[in-house]
KOLMI-667300 format. One record per residue (C-alpha): residue in one letter; x, y, z. Coordinates in steps of 0.2 Angstrom, whole numbers, padded with zeros to 4 digits, always signed. Each point is the difference from the previous one (the first is absolute). Layout:
<recs>
AXYZ ...
</recs>
This chain:
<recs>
X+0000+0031+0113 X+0018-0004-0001 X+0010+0005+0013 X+0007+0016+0000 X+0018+0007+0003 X+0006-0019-0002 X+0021-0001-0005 X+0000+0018-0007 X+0017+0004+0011 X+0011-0001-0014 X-0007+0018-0005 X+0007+0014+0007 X-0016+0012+0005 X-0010+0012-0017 X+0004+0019+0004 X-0009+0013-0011 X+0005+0004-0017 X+0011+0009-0007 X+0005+0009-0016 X+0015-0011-0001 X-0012-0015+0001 X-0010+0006-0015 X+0015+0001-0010 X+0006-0018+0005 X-0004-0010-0015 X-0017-0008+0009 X-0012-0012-0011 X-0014-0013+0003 X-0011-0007-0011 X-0013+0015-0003 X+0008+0015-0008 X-0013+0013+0005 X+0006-0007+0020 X+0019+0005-0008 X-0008+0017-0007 X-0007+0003+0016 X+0016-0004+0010 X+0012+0010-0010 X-0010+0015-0004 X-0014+0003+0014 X+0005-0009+0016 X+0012+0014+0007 X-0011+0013-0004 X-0017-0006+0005 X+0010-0002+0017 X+0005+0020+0000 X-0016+0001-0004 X-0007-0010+0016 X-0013-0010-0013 X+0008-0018+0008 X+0015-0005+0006 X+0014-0012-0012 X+0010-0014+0011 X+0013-0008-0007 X+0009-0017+0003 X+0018+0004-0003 X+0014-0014-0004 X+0008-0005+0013 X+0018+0004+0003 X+0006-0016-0003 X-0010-0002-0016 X+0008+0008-0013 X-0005-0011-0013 X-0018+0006+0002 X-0008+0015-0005 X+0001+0016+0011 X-0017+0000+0002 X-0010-0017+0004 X-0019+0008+0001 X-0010+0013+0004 X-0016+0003+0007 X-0012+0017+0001 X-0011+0002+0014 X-0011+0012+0003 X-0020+0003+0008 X-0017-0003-0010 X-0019+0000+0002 X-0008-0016-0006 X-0019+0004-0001 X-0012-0011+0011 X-0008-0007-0012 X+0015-0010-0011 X+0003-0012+0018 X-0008-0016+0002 X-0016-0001+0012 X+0010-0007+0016 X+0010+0014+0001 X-0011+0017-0003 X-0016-0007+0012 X+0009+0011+0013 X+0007+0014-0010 X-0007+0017-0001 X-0005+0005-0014 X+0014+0010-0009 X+0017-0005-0009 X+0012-0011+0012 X+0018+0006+0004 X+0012-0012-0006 X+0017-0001-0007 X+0007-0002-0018 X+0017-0012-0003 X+0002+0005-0018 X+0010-0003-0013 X+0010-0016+0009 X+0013-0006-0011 X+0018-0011+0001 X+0010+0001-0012 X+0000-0013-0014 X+0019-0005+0005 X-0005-0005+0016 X-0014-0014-0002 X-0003-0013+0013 X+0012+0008+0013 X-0018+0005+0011 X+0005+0021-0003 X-0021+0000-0005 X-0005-0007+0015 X+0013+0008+0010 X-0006+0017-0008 X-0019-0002+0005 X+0007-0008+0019 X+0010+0020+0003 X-0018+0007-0009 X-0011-0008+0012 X+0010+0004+0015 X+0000+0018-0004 X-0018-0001-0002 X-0004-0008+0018 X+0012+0013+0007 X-0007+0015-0008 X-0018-0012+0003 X+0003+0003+0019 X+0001+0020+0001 X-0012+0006-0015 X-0010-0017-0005 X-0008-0007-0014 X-0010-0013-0004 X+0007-0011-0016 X+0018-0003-0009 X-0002+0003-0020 X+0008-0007-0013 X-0003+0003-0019 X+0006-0017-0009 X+0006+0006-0019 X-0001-0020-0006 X-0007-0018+0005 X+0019-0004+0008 X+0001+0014+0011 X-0021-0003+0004 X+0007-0017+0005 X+0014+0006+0012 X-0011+0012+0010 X-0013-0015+0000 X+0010-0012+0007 X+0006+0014+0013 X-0020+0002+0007 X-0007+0014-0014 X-0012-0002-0007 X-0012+0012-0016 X-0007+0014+0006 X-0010+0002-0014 X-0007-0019-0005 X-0007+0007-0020 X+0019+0003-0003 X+0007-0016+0007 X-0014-0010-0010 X+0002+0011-0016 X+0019-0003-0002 X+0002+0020+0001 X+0017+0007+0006 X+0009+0008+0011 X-0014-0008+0013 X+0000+0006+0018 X+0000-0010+0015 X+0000+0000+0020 X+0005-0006+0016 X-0007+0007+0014 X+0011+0005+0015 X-0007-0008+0013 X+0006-0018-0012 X+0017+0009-0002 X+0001+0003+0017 X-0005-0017+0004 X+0013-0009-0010 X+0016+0009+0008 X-0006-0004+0016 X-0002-0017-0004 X+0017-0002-0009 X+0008+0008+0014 X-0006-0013+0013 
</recs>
């Protein structure tokens, strides 16, 4: 698992969306992530479905765009039976809390300036925060193509469901668990 939070201070902190934001000219590479972020982000927040976070540019950026990324996160039920054998032996036997980053995407403007990983680094800290008053069990990602499969995987997920990994079907959803999560913050802040 790489480490996380490494030389991300160059952002200023993600606040929640806003109407303004939608309107701000966002693209990636995936047009339905566009669709969604223009057309449904603000209201499934009113509607308290999830929650939209935003990288804005920094001040002294102004050749960037006004928005850098975005993230949605929200709470899920995975059902006991799509996790691998180590993990379920001591579950009960009902769906497991954990929580949804969806729809994580940087704007195509911004490659290889680390806003991806810097987006997932303010996810995951939300997580553990939130993690430490309600719990949960697993952080869930859905992967929409072999590229981003490849950046959760090289940050510790791995398939949650092993048919669609090995069919080739996407999106494809994969996991951490917490405790890992946990694990590796407290490690890179020694």
């Amino acid at each position: 698992m790489r480490t996380p939070g490494s030389g991300l201070s160059r952002f200023d902190d993600l606040r929640p969306i806003t109407s303004t934001d939608a309107a701000s000219g966002f693209r990636c590479e995936h047009e339905a992530l566009n669709v969604f972020f223009r057309q449904y982000a603000t209201q499934q927040g009113r509607r308290e479905e999830n929650r939209t976070w935003v990288l804005p540019r920094p001040e002294n950026a102004a050749g960037l765009p006004l928005v850098l990324g975005f993230y949605t996160l929200a709470m899920t039920q995975v059902e006991r039976g799509t996790l691998p054998a180590p993990i379920i032996k001591r579950l009960p036997d009902y769906p497991i809390r954990a929580f949804l980053v969806g729809r994580l995407a940087r704007d195509e403007r911004c490659k290889r300036m680390g806003v991806g990983e810097h987006l997932l680094d303010d996810a995951h800290r939300r997580i553990l925060r939130v993690n430490a008053e309600a719990g949960g069990l697993l952080a869930i990602v859905d992967a929409k193509d072999a590229q981003a499969a490849k950046f959760y995987a090289d940050r510790g997920y791995a398939p949650l469901v092993r048919a669609e990994a090995e069919a080739n079907r996407w999106p494809q959803r994969l996991y951490v668990t917490l405790a890992t999560l946990r694990a590796s913050y407290v490690a890179a802040s020694r």
